[in-house]
C-alpha positions as CSV (number, residue, x, y, z in Angstrom):
1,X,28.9,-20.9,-8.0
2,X,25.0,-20.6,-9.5
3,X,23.9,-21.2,-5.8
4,X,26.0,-18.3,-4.5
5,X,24.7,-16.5,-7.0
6,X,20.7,-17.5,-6.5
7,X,21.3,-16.7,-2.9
8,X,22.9,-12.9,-3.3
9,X,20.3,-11.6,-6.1
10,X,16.9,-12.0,-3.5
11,X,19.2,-9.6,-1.2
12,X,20.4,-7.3,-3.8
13,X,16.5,-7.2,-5.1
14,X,15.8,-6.2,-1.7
15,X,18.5,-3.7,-1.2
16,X,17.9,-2.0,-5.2
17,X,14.0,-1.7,-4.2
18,X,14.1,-0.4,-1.1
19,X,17.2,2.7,-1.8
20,X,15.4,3.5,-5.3
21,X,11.9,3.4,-3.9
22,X,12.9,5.7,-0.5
23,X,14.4,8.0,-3.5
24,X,11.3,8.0,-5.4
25,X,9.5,9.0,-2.0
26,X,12.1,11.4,-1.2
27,X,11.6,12.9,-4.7
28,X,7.8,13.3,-4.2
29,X,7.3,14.5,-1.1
30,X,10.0,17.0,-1.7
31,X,8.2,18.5,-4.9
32,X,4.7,18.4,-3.2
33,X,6.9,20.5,-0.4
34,X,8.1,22.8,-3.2
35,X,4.5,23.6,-4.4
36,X,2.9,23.5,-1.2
37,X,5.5,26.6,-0.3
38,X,4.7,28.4,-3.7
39,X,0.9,28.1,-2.5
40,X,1.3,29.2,1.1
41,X,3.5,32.2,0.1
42,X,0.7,33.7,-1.7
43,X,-1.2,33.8,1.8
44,X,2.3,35.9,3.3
45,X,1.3,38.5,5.8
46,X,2.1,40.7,8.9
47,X,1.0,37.4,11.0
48,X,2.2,35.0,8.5
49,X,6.1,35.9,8.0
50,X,8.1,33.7,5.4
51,X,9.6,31.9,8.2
52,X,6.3,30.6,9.6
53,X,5.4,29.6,6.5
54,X,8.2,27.7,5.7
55,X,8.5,25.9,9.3
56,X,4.7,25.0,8.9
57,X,4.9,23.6,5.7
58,X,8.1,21.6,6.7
59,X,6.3,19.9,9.8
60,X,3.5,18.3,8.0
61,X,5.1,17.6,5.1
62,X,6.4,14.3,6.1
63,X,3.2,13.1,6.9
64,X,1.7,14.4,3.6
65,X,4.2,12.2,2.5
66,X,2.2,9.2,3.0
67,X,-0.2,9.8,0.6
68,X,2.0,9.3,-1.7
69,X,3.1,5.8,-0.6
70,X,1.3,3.8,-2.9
71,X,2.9,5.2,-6.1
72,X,6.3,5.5,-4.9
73,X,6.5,2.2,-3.7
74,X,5.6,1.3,-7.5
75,X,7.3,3.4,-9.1
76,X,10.4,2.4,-7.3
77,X,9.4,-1.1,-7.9
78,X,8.8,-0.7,-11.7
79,X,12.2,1.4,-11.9
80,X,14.1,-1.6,-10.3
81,X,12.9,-3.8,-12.9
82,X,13.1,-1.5,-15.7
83,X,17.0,-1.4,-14.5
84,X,17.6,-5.1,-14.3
85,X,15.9,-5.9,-17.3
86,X,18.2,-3.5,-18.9
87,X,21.3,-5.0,-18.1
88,X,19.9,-8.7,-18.9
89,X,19.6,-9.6,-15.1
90,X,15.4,-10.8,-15.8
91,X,17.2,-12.9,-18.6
92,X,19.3,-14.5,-16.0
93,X,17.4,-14.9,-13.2
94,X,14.4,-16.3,-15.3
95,X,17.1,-18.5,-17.4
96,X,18.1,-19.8,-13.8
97,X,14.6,-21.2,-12.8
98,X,13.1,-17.9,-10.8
99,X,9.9,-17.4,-11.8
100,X,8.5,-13.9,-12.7
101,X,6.1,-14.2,-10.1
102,X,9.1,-14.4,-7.6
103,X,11.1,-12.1,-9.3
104,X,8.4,-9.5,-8.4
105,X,7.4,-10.4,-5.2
106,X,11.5,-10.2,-4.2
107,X,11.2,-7.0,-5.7
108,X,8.3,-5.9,-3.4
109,X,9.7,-6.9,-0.3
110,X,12.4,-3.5,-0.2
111,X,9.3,-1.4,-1.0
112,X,7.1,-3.5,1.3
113,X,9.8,-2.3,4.5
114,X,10.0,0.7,3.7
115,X,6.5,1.5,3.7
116,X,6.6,0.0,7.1
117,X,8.9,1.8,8.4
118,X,7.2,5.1,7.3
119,X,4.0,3.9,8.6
120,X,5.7,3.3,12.3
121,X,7.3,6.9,11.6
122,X,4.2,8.6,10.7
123,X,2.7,7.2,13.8
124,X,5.2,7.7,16.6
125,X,6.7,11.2,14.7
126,X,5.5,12.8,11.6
127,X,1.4,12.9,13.4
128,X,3.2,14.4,16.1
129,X,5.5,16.9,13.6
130,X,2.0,18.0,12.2
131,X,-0.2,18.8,15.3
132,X,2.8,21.1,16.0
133,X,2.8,22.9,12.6
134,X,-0.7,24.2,13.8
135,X,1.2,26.5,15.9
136,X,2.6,28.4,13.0
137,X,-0.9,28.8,11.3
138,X,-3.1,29.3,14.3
139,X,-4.5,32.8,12.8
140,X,-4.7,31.0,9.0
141,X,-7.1,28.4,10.6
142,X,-9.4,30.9,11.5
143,X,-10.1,32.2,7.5
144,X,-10.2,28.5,6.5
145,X,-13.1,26.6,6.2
146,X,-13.7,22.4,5.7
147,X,-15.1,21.1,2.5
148,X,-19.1,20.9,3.0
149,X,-20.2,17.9,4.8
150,X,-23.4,15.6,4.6
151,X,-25.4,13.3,6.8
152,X,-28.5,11.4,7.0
153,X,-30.0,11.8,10.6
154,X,-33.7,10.3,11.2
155,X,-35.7,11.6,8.5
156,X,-33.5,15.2,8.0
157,X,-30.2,15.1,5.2
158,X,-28.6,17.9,7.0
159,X,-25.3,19.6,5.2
160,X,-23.0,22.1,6.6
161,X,-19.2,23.4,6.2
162,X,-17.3,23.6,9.5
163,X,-15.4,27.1,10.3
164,X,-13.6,25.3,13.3
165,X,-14.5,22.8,15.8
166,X,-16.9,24.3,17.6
167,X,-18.7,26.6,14.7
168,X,-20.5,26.0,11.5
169,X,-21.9,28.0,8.4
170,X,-23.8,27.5,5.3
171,X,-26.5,24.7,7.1
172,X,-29.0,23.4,5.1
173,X,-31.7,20.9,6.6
174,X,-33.9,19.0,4.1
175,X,-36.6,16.7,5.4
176,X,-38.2,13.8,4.0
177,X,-41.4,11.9,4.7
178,X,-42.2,8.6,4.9
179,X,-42.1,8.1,1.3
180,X,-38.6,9.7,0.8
181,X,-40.0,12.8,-0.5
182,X,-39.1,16.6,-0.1
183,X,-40.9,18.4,2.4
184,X,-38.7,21.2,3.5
185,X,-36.1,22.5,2.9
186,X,-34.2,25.2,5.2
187,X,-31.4,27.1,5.1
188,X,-29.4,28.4,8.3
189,X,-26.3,31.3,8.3
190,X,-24.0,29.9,11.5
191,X,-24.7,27.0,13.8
192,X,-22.9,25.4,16.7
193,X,-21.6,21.8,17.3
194,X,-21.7,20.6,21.0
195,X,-22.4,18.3,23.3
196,X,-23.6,15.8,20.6
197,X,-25.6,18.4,19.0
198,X,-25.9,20.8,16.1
199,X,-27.2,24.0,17.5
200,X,-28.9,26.9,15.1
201,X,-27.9,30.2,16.4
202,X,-29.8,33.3,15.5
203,X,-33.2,32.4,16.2
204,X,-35.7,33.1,18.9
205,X,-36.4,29.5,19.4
206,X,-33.4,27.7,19.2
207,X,-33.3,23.9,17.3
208,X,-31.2,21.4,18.4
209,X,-29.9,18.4,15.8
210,X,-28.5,15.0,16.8
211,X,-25.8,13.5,15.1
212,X,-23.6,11.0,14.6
213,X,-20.4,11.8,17.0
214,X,-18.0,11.2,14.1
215,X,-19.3,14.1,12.2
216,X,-19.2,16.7,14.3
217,X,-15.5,16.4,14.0
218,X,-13.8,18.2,10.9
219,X,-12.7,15.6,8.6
220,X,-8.9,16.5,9.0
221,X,-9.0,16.0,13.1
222,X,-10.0,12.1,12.4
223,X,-8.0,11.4,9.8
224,X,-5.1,12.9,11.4
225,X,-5.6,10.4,14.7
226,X,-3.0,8.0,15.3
227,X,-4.0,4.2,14.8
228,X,-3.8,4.2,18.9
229,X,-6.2,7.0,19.1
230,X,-8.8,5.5,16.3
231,X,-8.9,2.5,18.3
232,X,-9.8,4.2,21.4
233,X,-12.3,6.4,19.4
234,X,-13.8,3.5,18.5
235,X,-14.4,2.5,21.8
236,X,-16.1,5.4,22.9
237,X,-18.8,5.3,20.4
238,X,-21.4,3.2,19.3
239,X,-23.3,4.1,16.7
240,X,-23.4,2.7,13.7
241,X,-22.5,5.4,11.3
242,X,-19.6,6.4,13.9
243,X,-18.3,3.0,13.5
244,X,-18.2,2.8,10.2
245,X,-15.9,5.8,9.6
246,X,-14.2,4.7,12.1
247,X,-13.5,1.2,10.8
248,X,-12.7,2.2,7.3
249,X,-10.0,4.5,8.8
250,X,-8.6,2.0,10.8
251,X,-8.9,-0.6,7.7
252,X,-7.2,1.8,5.9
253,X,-3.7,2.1,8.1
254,X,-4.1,-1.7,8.3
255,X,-4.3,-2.8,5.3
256,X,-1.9,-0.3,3.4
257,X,0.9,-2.6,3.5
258,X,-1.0,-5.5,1.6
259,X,-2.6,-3.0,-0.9
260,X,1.1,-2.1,-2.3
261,X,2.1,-5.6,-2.5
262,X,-1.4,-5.9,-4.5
263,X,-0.9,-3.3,-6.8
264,X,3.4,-4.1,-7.0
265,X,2.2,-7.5,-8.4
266,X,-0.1,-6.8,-10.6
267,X,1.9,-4.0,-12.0
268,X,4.9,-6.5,-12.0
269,X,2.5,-8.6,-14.0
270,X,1.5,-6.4,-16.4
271,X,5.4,-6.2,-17.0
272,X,6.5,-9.5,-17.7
273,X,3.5,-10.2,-19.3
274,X,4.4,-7.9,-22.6
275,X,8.1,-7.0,-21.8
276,X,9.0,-8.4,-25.9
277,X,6.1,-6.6,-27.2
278,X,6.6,-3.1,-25.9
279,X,9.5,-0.8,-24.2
280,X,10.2,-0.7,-21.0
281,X,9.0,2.8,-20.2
282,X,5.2,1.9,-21.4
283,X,5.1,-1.0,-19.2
284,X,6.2,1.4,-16.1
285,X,3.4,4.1,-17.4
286,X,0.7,1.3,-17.9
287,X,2.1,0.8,-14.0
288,X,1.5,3.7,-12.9
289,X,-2.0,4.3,-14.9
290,X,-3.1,1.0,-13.2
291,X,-2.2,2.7,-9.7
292,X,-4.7,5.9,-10.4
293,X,-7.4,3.7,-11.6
294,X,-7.1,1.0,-8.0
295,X,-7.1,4.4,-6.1
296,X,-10.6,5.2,-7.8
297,X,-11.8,1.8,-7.9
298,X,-10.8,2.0,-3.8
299,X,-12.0,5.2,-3.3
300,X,-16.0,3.9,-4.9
301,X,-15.6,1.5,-3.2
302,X,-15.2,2.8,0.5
303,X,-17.8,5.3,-0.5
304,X,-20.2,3.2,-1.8
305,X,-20.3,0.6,1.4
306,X,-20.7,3.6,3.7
307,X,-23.5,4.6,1.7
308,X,-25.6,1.4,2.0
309,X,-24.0,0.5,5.3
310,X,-22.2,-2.2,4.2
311,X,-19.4,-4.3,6.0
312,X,-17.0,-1.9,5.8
313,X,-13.7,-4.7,5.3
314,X,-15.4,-6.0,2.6
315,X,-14.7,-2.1,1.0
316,X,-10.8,-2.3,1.8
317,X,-10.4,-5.6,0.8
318,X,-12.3,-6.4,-2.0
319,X,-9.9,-4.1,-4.1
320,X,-6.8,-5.9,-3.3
321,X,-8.8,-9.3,-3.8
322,X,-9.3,-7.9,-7.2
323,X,-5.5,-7.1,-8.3
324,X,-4.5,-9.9,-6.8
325,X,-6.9,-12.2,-8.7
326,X,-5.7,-10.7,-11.9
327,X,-2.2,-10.5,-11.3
328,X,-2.2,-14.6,-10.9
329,X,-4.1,-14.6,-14.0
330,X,-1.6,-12.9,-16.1
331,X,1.5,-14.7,-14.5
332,X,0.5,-17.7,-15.7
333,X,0.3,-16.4,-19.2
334,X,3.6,-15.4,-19.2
């Protein structure tokens, strides 16, 4: 009878974490939807009826959705143990020879399909869902602006903040000599990005700035690409700061699977690790703190190999190396 028993918990651990973690999703997305409408309503115009609104904010919000990913999945996971510690199940299964460390990666694996299957949606669907919420907020675009943007180009730190695709404002060009210090500094109303090139409009003697290709694409038009369509990017150009970006988005899509498993076990850790000498609901907060600070820690740490040119792997993985590394070390304290 114990076998039987050994051999139906994994799949109700499986079955518990995946509903209650889709839930927690569900949950999230649905309240960012709620506020995201509140915020978009404030914007309600002759062009802009409450109907456009509301279909435009419906569209992208399933792939807003995956930003939340991360936490859901371990929230989900958390609530799942916080549930079968509460009805004496971790006594059992631990009682019966399972291991914590199992216990949690059983857990993760419901959490761990899910997020796969939302990552397969959001590539085949939900990208798709957003491009055509653009329609509904064509005449929006055109008030909005991207946040200001920065790059090193030959001896010039040129900055400016993109009004579309094709137009910029607010350019500032500072140069440097050879000893990396100020020797101009200009400032320019409007510019134009083409053909490889950041234009200045409005003067008799037009300059012309090379840049990286990456850049002169808003921020939101990469990110938005497909994993298909990053790959092909890729291919099409070759310099190194192009690449980078490039890479670290790609790494990004990659990876995110393995980075909730990380952060589920080190959370699941964290759990087991003090379960007699605290409640349940601090070990799920300490969880979820935990999850803010690896989203800073990954966050410096993508910016930081960018910066110096780094290997730009080394910045997605080195995080999960990290959680992983410490999660061991606190199983076998337990």
């Amino acid at each position: 009878m114990i076998p039987n028993i050994l051999s139906t918990y994994p799949r109700y651990l499986i079955k518990r974490s995946f509903l209650i973690s889709a839930f927690v999703w569900i949950v999230m997305v649905c309240l960012d939807f709620s506020v995201t409408l509140v915020m978009e309503l404030e914007t309600i115009s002759d062009e802009r009826n409450f109907l456009s609104i509301f279909n435009m904010v419906l569209l992208e919000q399933p792939h807003k959705g995956l930003q939340y990913l991360e936490s859901s999945m371990l929230i989900g996971t958390l609530i799942t143990l916080t549930i079968l510690n509460q009805q004496g199940n971790l006594v059992f299964l631990r009682s019966a020879g399972i291991s914590p460390m199992r216990i949690v990666l059983l857990s993760g694996i419901g959490p761990l399909i899910l997020s796969l299957l939302l990552i397969l949606f959001d590539e085949t669907l939900f990208l798709d869902l957003s491009q055509e919420s653009k329609k509904f907020n064509q005449h929006y675009q055109m008030l909005t602006t991207e946040p200001f943007q920065w790059e090193i180009v030959d001896d010039n730190l040129i900055g400016l903040q993109r009004i579309n695709d094709t137009d910029a404002q607010s350019i500032q060009i500072i140069e440097f000599n050879d000893r990396q210090k100020i020797i101009s500094s200009s400032n320019y109303q409007k510019g134009k990005l083409n053909n490889g090139q950041l234009l200045i409009t409005g003067l008799s003697d037009q300059n012309a700035f090379d840049f990286p290709t990456s850049f002169l694409f808003s921020i939101k038009t990469i990110e938005n690409l497909p994993l298909t369509s990053l790959i092909g990017f890729k291919q099409k150009h070759q310099s190194k700061e192009d690449l980078q970006k490039i890479n670290s988005l790609i790494y990004a899509k990659v990876l995110l699977p393995i980075s909730i498993i990380a952060i589920i076990f080190i959370a699941g850790s964290l759990m087991f690790a003090s379960l007699r000498s605290g409640g349940v609901g601090r070990q799920i907060i300490i969880g979820i703190s935990l999850g803010l600070i690896y989203d800073l820690l990954k966050d410096l740490s993508v910016a930081s190999f960018l910066t110096y040119q780094w290997p730009i792997l080394i910045a997605h993985i080195l995080p999960i190396m990290i959680l992983v590394a410490i999660g061991i070390y606190k199983f076998q304290k337990i």
